[in-house]
N, CA, C and O atoms as CSV, one atom per row, in Angstrom:
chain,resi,resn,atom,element,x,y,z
A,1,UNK,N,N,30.497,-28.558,-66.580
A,1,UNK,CA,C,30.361,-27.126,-66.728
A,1,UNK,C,C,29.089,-26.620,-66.041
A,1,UNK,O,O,29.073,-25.614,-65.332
A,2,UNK,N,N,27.927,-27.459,-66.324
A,2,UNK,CA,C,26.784,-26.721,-65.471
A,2,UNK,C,C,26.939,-26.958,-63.936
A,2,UNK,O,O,26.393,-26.121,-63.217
A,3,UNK,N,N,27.430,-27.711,-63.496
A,3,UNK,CA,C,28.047,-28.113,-62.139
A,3,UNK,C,C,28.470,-26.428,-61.554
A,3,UNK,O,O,27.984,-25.544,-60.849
A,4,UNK,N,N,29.472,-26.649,-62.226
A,4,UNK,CA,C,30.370,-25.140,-62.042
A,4,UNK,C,C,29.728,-23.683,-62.139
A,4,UNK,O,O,29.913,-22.681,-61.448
A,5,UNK,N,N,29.091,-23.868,-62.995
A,5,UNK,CA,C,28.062,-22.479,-62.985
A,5,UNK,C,C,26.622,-22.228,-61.507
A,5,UNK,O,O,26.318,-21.363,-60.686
A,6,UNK,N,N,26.181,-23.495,-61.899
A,6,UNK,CA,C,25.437,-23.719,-60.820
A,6,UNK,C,C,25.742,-23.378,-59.459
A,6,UNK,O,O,25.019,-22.750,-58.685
A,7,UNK,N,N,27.415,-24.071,-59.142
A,7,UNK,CA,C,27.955,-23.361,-57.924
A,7,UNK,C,C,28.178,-22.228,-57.765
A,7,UNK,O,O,28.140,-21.806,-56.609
A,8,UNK,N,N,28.496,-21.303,-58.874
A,8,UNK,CA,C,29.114,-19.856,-59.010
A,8,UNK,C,C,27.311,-19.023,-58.724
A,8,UNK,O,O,26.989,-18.083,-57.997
A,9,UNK,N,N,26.692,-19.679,-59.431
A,9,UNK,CA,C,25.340,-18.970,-59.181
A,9,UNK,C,C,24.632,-18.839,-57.510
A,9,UNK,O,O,24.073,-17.863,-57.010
A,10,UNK,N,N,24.761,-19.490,-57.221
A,10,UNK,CA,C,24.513,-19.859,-55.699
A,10,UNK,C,C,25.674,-18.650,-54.901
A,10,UNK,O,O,25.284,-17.674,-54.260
A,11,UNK,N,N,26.915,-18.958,-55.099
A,11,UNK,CA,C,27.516,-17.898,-54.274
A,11,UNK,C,C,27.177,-16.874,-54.670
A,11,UNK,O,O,26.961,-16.123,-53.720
A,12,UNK,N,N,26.890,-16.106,-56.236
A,12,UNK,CA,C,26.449,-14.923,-56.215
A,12,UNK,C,C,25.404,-14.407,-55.192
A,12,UNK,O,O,25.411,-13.431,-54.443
A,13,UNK,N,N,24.227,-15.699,-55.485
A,13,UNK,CA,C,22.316,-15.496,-54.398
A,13,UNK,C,C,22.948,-15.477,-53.009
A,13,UNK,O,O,22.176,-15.029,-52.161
A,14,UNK,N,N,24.309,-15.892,-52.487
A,14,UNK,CA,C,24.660,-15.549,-51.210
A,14,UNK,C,C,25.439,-14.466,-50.883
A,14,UNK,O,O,25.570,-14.048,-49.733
A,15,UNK,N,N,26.017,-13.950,-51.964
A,15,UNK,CA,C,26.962,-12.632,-51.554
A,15,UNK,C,C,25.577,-11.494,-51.575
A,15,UNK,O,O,25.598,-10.597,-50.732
A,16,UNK,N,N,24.131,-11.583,-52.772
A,16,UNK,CA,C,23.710,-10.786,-52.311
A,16,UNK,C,C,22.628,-10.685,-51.667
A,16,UNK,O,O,21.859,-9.731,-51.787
A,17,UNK,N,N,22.404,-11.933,-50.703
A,17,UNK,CA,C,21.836,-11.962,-49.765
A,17,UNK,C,C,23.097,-11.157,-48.540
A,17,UNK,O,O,22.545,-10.731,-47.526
A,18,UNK,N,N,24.052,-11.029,-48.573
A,18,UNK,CA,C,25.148,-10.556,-47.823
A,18,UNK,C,C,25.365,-9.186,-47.876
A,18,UNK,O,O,25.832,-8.453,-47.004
A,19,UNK,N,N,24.973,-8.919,-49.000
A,19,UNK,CA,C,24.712,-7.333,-49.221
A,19,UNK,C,C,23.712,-6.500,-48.938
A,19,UNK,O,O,23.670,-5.288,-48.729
A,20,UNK,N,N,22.720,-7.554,-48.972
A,20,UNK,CA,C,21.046,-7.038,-48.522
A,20,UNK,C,C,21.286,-6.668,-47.036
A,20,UNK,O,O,20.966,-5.585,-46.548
A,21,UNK,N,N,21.846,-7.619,-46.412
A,21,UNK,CA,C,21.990,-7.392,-44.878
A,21,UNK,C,C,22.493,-6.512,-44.603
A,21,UNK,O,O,22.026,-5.670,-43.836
A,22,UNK,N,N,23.804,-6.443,-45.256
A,22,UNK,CA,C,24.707,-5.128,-44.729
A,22,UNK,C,C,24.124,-3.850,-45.036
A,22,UNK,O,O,24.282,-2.934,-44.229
A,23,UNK,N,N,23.474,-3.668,-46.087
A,23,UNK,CA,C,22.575,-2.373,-46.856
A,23,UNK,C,C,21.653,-2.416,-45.490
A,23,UNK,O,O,21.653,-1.349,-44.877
A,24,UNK,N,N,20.874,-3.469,-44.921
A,24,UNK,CA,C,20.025,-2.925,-44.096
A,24,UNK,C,C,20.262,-2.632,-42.525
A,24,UNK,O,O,19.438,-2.004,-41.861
A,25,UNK,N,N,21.590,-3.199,-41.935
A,25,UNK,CA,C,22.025,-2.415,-41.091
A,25,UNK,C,C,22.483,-1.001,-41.235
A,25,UNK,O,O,22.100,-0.209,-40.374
A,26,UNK,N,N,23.403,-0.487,-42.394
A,26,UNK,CA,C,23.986,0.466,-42.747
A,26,UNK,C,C,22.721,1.346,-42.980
A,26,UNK,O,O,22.941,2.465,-42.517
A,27,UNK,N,N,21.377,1.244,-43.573
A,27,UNK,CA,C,20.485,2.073,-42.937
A,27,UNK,C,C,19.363,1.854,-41.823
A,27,UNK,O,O,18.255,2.387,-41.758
A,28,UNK,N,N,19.849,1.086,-41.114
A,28,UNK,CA,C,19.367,1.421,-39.712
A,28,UNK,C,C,19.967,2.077,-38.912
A,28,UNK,O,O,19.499,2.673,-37.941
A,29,UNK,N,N,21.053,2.016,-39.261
A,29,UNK,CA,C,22.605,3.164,-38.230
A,29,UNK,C,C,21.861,4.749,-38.847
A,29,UNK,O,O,21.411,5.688,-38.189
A,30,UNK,N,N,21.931,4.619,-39.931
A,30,UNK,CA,C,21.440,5.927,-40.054
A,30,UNK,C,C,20.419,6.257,-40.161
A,30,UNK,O,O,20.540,7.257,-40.867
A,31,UNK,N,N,19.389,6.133,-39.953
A,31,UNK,CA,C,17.600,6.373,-39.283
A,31,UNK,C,C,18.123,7.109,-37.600
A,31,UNK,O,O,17.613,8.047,-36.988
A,32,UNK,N,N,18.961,6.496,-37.344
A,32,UNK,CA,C,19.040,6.938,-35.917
A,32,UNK,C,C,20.292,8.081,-35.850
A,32,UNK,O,O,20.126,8.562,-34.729
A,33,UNK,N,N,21.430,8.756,-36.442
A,33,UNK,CA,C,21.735,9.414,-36.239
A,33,UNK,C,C,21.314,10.673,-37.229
A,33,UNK,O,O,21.320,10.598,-38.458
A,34,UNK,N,N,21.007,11.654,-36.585
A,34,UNK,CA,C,20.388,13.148,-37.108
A,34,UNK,C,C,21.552,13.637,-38.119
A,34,UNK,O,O,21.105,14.163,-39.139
A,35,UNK,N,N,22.695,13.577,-38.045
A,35,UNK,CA,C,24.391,14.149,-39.043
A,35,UNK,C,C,23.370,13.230,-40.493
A,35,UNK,O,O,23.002,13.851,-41.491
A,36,UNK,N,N,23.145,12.064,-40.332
A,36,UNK,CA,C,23.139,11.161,-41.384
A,36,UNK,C,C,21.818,12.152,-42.299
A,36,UNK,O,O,21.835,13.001,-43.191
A,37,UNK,N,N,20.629,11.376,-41.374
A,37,UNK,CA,C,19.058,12.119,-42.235
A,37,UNK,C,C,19.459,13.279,-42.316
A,37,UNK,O,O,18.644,13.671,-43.150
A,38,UNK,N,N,20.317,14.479,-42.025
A,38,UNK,CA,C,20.397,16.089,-42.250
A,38,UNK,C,C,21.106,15.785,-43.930
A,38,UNK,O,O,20.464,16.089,-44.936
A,39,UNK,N,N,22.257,15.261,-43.991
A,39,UNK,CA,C,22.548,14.965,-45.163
A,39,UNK,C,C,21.885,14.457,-46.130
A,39,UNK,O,O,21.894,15.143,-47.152
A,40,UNK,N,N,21.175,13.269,-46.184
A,40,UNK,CA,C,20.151,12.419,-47.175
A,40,UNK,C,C,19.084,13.409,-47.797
A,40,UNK,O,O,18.498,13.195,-48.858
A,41,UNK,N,N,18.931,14.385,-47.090
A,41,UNK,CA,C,17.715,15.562,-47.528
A,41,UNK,C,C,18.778,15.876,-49.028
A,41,UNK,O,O,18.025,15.882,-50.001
A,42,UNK,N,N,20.206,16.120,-49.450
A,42,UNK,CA,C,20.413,15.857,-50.614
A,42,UNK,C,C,20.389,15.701,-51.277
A,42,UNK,O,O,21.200,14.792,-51.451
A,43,UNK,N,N,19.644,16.104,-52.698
A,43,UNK,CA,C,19.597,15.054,-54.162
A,43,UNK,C,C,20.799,14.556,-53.847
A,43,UNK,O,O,21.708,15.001,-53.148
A,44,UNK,N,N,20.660,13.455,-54.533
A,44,UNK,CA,C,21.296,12.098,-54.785
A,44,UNK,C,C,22.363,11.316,-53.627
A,44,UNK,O,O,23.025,10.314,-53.899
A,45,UNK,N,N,22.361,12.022,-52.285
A,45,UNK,CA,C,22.714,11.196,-50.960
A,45,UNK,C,C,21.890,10.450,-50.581
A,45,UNK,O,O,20.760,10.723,-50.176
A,46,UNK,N,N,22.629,8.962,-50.728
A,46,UNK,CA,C,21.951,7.641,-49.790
A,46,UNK,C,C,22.206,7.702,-48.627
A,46,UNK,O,O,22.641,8.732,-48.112
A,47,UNK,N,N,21.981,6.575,-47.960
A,47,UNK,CA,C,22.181,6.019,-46.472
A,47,UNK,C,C,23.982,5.685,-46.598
A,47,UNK,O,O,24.807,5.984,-45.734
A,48,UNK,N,N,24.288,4.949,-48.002
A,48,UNK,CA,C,25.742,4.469,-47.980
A,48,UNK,C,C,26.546,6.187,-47.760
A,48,UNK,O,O,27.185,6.394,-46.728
A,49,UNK,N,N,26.436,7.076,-48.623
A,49,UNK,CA,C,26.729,8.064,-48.551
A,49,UNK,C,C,27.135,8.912,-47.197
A,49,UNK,O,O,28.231,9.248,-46.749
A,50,UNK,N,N,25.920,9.093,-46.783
A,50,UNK,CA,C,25.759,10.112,-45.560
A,50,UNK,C,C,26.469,9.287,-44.527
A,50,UNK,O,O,27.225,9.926,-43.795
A,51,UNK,N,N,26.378,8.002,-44.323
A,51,UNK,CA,C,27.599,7.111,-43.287
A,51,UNK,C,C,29.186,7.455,-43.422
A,51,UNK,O,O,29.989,7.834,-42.569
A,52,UNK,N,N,29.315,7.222,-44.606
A,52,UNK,CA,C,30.543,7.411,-44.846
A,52,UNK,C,C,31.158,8.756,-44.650
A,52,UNK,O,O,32.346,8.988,-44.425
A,53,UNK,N,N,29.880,9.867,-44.805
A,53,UNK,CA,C,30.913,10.858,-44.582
A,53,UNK,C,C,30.790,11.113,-43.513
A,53,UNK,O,O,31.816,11.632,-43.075
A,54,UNK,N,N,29.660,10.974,-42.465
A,54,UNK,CA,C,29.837,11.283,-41.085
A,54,UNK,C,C,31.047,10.536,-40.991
A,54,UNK,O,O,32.084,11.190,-40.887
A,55,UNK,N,N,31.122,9.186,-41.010
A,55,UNK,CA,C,32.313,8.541,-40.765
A,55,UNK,C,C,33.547,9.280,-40.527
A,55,UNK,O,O,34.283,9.242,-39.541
A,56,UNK,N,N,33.669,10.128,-41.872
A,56,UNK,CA,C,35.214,10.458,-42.011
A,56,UNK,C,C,35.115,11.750,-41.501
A,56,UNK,O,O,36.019,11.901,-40.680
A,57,UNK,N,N,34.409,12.780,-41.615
A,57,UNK,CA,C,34.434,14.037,-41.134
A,57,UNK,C,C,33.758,14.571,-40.062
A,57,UNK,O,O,33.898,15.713,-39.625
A,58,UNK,N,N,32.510,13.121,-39.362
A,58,UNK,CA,C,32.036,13.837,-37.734
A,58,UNK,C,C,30.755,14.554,-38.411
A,58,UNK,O,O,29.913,13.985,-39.106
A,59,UNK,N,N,30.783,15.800,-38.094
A,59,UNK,CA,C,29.580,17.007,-38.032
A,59,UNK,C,C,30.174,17.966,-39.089
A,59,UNK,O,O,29.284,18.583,-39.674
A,60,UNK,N,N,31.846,18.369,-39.638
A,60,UNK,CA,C,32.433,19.081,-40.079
A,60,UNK,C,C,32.336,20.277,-39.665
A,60,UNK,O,O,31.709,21.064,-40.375
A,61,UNK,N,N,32.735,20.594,-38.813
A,61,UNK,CA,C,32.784,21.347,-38.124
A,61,UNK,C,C,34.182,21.999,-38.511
A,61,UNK,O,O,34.435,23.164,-38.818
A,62,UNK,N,N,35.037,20.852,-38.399
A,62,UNK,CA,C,36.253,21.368,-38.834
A,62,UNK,C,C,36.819,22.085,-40.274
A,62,UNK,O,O,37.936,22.536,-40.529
A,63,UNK,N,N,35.890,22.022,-40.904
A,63,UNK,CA,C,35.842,23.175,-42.184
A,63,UNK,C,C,34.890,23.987,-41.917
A,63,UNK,O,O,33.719,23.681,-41.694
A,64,UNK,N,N,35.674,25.746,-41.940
A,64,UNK,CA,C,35.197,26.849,-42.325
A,64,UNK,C,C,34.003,27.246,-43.291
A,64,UNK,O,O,33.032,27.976,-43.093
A,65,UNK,N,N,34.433,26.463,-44.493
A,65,UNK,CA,C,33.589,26.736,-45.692
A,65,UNK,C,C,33.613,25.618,-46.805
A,65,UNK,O,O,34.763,25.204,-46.946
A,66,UNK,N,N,32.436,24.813,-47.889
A,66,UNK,CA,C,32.620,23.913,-48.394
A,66,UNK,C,C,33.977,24.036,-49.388
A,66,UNK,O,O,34.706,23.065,-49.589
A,67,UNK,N,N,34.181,25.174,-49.896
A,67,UNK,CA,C,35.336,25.213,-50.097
A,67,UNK,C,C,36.577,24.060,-49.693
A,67,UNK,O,O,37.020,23.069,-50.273
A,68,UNK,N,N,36.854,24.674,-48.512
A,68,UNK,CA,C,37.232,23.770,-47.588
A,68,UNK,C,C,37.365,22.081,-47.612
A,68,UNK,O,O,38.324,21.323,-47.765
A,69,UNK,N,N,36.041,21.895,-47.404
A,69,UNK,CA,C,35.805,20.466,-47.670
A,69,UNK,C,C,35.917,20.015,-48.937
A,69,UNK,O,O,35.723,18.803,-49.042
A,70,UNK,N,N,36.206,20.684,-50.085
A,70,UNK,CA,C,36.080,20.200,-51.627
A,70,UNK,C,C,37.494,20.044,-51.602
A,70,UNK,O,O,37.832,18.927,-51.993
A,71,UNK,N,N,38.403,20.767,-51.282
A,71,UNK,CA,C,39.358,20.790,-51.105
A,71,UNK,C,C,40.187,19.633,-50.482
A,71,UNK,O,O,41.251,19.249,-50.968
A,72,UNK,N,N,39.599,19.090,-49.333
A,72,UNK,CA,C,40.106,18.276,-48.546
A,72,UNK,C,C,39.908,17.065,-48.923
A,72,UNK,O,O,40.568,16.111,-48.513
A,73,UNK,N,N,38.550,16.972,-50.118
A,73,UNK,CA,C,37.809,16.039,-50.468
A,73,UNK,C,C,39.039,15.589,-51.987
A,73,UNK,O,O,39.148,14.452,-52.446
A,74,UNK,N,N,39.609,16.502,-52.358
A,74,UNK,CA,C,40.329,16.547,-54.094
A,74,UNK,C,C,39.388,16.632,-54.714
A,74,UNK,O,O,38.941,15.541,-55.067
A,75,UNK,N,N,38.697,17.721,-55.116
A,75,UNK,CA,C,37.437,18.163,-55.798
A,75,UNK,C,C,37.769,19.530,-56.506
A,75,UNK,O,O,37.248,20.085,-57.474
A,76,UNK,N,N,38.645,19.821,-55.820
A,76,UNK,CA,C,39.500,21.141,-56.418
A,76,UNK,C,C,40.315,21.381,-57.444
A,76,UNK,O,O,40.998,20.449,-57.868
A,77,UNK,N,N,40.412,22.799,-58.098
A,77,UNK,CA,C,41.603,22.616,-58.794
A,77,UNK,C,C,42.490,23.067,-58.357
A,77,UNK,O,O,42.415,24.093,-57.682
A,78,UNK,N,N,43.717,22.387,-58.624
A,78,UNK,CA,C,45.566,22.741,-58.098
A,78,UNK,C,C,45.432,24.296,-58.188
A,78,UNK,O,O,44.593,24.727,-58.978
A,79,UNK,N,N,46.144,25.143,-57.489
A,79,UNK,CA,C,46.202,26.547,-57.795
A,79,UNK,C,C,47.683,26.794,-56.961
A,79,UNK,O,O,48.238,26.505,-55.901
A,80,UNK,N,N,47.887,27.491,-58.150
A,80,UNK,CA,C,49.406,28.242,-58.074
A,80,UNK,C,C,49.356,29.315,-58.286
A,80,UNK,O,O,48.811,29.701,-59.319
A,81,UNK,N,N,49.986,30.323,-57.254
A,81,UNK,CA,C,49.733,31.718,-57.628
A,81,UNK,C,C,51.333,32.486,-56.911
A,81,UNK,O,O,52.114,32.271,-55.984
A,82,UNK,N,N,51.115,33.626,-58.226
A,82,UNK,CA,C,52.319,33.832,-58.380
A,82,UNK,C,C,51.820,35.390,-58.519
A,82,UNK,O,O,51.051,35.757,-59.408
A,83,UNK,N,N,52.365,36.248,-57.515
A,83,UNK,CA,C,51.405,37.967,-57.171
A,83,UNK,C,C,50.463,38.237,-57.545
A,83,UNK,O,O,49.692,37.700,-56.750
A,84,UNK,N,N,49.764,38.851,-58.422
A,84,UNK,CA,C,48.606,38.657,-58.997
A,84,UNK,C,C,47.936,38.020,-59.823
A,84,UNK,O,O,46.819,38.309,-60.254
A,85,UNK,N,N,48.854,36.768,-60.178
A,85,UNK,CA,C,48.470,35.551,-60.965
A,85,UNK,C,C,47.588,34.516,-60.494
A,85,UNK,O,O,47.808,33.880,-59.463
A,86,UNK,N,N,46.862,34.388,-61.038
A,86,UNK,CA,C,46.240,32.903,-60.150
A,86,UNK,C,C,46.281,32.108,-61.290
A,86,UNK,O,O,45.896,32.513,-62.387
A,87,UNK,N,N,46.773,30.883,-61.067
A,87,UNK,CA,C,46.704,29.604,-62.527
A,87,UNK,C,C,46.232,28.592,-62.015
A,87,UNK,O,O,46.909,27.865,-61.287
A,88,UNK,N,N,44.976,28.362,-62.306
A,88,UNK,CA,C,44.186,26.892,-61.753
A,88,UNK,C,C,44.877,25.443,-62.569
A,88,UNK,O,O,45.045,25.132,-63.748
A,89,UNK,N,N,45.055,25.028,-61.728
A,89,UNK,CA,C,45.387,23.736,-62.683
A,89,UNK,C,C,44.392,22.525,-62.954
A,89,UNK,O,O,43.219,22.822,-63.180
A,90,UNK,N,N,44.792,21.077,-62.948
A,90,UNK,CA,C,43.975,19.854,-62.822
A,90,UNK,C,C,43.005,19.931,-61.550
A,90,UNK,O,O,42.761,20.914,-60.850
A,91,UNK,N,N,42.679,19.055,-61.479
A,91,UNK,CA,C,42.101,18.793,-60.257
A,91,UNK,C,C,42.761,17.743,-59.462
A,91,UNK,O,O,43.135,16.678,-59.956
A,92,UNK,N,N,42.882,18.023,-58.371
A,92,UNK,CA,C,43.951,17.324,-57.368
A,92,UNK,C,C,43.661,15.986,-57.263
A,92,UNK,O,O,44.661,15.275,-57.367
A,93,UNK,N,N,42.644,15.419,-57.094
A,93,UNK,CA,C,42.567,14.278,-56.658
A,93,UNK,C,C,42.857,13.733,-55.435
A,93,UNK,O,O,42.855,12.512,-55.276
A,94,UNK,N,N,43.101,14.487,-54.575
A,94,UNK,CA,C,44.356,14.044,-53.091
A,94,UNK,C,C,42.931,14.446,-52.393
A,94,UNK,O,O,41.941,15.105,-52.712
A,95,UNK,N,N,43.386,13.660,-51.228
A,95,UNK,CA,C,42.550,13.174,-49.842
A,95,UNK,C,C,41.346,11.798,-50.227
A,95,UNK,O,O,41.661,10.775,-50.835
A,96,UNK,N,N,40.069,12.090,-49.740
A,96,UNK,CA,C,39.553,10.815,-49.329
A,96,UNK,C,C,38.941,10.166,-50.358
A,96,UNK,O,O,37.750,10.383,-50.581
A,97,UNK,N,N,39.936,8.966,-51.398
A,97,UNK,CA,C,39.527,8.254,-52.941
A,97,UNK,C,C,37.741,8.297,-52.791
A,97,UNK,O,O,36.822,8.793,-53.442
A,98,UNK,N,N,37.857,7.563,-51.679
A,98,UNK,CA,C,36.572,6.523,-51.204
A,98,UNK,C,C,35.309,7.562,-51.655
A,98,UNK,O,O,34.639,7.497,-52.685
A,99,UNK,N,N,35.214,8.447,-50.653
A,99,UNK,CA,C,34.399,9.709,-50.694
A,99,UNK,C,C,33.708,10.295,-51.873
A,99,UNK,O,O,32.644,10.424,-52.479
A,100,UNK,N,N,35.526,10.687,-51.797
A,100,UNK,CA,C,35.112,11.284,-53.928
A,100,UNK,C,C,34.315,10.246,-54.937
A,100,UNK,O,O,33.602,10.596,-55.877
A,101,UNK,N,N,34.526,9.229,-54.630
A,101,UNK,CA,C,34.246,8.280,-55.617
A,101,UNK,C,C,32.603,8.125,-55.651
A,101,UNK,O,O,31.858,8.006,-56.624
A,102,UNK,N,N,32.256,8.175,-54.020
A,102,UNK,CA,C,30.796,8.550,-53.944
A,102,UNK,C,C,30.115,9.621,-54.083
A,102,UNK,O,O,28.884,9.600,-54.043
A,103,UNK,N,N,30.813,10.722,-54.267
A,103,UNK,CA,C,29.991,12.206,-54.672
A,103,UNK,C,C,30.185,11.768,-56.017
A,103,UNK,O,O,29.200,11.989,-56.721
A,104,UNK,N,N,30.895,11.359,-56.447
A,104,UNK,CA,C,31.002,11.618,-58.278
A,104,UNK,C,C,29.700,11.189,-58.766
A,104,UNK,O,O,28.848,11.737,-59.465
A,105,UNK,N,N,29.809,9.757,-58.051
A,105,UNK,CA,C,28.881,8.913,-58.530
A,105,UNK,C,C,27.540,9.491,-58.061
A,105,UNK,O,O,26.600,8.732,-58.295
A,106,UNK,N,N,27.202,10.683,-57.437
A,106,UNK,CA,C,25.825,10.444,-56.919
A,106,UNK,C,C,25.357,11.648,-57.719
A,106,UNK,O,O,24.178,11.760,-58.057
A,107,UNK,N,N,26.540,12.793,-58.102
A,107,UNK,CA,C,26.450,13.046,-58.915
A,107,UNK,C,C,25.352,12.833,-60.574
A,107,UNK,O,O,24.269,13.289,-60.941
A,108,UNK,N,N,26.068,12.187,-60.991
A,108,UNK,CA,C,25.986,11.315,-62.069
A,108,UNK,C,C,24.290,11.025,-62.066
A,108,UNK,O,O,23.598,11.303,-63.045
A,109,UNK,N,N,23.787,10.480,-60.934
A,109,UNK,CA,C,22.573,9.874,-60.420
A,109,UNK,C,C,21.800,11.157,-60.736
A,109,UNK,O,O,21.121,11.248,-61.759
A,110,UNK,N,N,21.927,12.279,-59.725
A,110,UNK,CA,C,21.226,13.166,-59.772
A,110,UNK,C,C,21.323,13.980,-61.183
A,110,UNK,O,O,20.197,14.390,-61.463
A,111,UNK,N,N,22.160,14.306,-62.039
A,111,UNK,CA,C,22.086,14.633,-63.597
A,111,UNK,C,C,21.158,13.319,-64.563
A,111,UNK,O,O,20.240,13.648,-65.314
A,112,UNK,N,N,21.551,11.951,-64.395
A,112,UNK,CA,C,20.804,11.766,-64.862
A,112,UNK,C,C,19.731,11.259,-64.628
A,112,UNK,O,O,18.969,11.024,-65.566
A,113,UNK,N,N,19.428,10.995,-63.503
A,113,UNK,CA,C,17.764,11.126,-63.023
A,113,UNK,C,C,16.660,12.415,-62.949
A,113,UNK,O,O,15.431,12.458,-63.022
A,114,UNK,N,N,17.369,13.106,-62.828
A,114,UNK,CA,C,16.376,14.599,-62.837
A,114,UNK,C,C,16.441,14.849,-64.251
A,114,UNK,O,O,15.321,14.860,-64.761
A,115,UNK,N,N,17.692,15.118,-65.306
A,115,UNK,CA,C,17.866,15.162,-66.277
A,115,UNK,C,C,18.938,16.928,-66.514
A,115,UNK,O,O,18.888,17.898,-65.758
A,116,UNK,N,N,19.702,16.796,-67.668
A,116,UNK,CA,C,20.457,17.937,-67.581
A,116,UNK,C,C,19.704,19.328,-67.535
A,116,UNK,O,O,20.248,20.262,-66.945
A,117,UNK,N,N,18.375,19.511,-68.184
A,117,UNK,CA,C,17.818,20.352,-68.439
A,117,UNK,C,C,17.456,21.140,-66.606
A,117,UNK,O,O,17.824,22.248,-66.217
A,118,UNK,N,N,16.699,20.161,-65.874
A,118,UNK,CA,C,16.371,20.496,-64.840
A,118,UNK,C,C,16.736,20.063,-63.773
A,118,UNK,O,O,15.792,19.852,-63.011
A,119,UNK,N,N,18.225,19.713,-63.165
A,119,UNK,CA,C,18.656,19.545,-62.479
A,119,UNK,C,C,19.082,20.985,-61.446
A,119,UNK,O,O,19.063,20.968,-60.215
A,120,UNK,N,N,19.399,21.995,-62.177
A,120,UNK,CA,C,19.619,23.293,-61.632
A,120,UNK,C,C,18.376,23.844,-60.691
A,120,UNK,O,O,18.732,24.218,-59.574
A,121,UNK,N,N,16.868,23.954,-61.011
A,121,UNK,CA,C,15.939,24.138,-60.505
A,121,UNK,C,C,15.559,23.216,-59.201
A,121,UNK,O,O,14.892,23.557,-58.224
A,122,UNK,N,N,16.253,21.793,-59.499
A,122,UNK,CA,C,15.794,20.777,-58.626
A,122,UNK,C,C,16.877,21.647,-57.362
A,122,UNK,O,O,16.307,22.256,-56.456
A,123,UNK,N,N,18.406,21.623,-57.418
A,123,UNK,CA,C,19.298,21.824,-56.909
A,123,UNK,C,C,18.618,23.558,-55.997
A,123,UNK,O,O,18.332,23.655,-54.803
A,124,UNK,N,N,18.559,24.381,-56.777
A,124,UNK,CA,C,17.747,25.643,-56.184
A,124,UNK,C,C,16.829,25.410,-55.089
A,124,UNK,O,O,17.023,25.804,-53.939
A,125,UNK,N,N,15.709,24.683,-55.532
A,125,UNK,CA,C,14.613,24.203,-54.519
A,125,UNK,C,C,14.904,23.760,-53.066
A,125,UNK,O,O,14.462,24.072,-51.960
A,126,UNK,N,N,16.043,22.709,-53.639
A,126,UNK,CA,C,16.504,22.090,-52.060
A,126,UNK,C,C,17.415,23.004,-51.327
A,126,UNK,O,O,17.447,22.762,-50.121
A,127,UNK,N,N,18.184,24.013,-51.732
A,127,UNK,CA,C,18.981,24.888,-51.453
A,127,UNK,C,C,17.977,25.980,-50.556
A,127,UNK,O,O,18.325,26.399,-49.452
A,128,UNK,N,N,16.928,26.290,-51.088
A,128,UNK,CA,C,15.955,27.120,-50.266
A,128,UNK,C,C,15.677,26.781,-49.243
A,128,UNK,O,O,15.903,27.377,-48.190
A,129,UNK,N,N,14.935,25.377,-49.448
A,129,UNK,CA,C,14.482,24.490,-48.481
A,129,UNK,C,C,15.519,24.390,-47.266
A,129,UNK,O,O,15.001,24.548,-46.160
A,130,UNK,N,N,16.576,24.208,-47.283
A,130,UNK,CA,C,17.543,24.538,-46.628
A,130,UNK,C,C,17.838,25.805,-45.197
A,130,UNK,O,O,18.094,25.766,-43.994
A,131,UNK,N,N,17.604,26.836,-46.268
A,131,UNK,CA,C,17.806,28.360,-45.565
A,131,UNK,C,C,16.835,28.576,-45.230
A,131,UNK,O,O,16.907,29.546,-44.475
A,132,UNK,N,N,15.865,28.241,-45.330
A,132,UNK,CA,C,14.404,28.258,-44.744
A,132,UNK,C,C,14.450,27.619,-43.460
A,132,UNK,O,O,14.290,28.235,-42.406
A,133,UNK,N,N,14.659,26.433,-43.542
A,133,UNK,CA,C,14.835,25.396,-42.419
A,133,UNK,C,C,15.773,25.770,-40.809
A,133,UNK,O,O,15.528,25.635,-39.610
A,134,UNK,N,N,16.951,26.306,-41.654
A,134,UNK,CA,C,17.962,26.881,-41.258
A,134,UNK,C,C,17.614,28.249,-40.473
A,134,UNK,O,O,18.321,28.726,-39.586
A,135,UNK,N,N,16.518,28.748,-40.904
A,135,UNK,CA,C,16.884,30.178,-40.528
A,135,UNK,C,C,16.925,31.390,-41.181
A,135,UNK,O,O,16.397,32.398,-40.711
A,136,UNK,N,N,17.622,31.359,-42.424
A,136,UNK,CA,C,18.270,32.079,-43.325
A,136,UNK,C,C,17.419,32.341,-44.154
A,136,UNK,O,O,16.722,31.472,-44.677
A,137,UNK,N,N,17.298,34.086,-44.517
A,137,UNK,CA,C,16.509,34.326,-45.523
A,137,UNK,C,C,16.674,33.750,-47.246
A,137,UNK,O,O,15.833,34.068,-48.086
């Protein structure tokens, strides 16, 4: 039995020596593209993050409005509308699992690392910082 553990322990110290590596290419790719660091300015976007979504969406260009992208993302709720009805439903879940799975989670990070109380103020700040940067009053 300690045989067996011993071996299992060792492949773990090598899968995350395997992970260390890949974590440190995956942010060296992004040190060097500007899409990536524009994103990471984010509460709670990593290097894994901001790859992945350049990955899947480029510059996004191709959405109008985040709307848009929440949408495309399944971040939305279902909506059915019927003349002047609007009935929101669940939330869709449809388009990119992967994605979603990393906003949720970074989510999560940024509520509970900043904390519920002051996460809104944190979120404001960087939002300024933003339109400032940007241009925008």
């Amino acid at each position: 039995m300690l045989r067996i553990v011993e071996d299992l322990s060792g492949d773990w110290r090598r899968l995350d020596e395997r992970i260390e590596g890949v974590s440190s290419e995956i942010t060296a790719l992004v040190e060097q593209d500007a899409a990536c660091k524009r994103l990471m300015t984010v509460p709670g976007i990593g290097p894994i993050i901001s790859s992945a979504m350049v990955a899947a969406i480029g510059t996004g260009d191709v959405f109008s409005k985040g709307r848009d992208f929440g949408a495309w993302l399944g971040l939305v709720p279902k909506q059915i509308s019927t003349g002047d009805r609007t009935i929101l439903g669940k939330i869709s879940k449809r388009g990119n699992r992967y994605l979603r799975a990393l906003f949720v989670q970074a989510a999560w990070v940024v509520l509970v690392k900043i904390g519920p109380k002051h996460w809104q103020r944190s979120w404001q700040r960087w939002s300024k910082r933003q339109a400032k940067r940007d241009g925008q009053p």
